[in-house]
C-alpha positions as CSV (number, residue, x, y, z in Angstrom):
1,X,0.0,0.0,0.0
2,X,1.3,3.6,-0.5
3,X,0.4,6.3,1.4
4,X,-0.3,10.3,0.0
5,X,-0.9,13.0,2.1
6,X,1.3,14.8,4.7
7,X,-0.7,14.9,7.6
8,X,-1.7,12.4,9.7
9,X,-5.7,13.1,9.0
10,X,-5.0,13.6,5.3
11,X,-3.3,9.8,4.6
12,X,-4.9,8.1,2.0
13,X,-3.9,4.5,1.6
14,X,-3.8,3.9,-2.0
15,X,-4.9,-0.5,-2.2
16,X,-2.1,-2.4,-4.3
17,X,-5.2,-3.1,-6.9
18,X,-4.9,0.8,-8.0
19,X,-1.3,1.4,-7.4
20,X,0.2,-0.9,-10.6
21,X,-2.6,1.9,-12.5
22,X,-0.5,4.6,-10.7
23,X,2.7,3.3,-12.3
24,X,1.0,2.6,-15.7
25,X,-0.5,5.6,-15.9
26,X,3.6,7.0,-15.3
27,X,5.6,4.8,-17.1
28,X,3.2,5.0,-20.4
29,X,2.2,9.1,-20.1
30,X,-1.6,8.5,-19.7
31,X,-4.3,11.0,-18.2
32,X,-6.7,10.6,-15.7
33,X,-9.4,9.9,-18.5
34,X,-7.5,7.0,-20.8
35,X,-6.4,5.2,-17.3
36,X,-10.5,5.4,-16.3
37,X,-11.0,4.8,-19.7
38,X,-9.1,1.3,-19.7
39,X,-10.2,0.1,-16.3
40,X,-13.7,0.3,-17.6
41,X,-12.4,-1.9,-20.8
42,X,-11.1,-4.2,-18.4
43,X,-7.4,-4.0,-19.4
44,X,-4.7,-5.5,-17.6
45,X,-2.3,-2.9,-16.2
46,X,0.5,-5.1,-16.6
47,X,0.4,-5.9,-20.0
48,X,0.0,-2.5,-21.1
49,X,3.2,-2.6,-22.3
50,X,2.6,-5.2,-25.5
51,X,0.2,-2.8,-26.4
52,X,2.5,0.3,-26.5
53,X,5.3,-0.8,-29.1
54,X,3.9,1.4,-31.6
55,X,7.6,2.6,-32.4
56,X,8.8,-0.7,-33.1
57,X,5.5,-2.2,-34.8
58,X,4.3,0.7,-36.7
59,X,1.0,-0.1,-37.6
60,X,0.1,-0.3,-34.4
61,X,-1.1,2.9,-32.9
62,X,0.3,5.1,-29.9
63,X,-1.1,3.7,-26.3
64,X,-3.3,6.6,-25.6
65,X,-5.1,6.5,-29.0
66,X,-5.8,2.7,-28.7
67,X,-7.8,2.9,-25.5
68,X,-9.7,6.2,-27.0
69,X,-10.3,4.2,-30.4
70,X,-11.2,1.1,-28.0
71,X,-13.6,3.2,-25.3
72,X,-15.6,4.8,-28.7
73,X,-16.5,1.3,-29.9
74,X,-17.4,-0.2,-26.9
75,X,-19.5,3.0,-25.1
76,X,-20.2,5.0,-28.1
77,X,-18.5,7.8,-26.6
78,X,-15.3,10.0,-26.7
79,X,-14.8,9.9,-22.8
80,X,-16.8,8.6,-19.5
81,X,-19.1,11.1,-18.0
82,X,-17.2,11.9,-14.7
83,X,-13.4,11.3,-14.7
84,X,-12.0,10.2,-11.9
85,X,-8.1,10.4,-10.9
86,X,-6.9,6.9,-9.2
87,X,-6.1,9.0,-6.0
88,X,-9.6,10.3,-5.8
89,X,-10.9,6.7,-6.5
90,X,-9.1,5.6,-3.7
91,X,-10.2,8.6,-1.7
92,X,-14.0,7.7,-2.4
93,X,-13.3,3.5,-1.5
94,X,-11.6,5.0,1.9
95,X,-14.9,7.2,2.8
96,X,-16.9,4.3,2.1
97,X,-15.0,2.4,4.0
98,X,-15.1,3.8,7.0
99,X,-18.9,4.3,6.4
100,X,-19.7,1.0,6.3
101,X,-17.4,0.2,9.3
102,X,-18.7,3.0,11.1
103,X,-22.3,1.4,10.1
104,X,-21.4,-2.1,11.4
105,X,-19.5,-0.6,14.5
106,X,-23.4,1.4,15.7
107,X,-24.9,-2.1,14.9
108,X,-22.7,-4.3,17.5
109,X,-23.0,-1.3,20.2
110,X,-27.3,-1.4,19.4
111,X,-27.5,-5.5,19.6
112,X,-25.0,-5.4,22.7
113,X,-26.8,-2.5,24.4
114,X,-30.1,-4.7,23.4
115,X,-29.5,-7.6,25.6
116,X,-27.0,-9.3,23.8
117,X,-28.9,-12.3,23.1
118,X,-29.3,-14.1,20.0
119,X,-33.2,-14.2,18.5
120,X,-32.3,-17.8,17.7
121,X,-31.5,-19.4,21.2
122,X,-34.3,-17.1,22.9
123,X,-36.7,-19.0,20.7
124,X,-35.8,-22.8,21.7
């Protein structure tokens, strides 16, 4: 996991899952759009690489214009509706998170403050 922020209140851990897009989205000079763009065409981060050899295999085209050319034929459109950088993905999955823990957390404290007894083995 990698860690951005400065502050101890502002760290957001960034899940291994999105990191290998952080490095692809470096390594092969993509935006924020064509890296949403190919996680919603299902492409493998690792193999991006194959894919952008347009210098050596010339009739294959540049990285970034594949996944456009790719994300027009699938959706019928240029670019998805919101765009989303991985840090802010990983910023929404950590609020959501903690929401649902938070949730589950106020659940246990209302069932132990309830008695603490199962519906099941009251019933026998």
């Amino acid at each position: 996991m990698r860690y951005l922020g400065e502050h101890e209140e502002n760290i957001i851990k960034i899940p291994n899952n999105l990191q290998v897009w952080i490095e692809a989205r470096r390594s092969h000079h993509l935006s924020h759009a064509q890296v949403q763009m190919a996680r919603e065409l299902g492409l493998n981060p690792k193999k991006l690489e194959k894919l952008d050899n347009h210098k050596q295999e010339p009739w294959k085209l540049p990285l970034p214009r594949f996944i456009e050319e790719l994300y027009f034929k699938r959706f019928g459109k240029n670019a998805p509706d919101k765009v989303l950088s991985i840090e802010e993905r990983a910023k929404q999955l950590g609020k959501k998170k903690a929401a649902r823990k938070a949730k589950k957390e106020a659940a246990r404290k209302a069932a132990k403050a309830g008695g603490g007894t199962d519906t099941q083995e009251s019933s026998i």
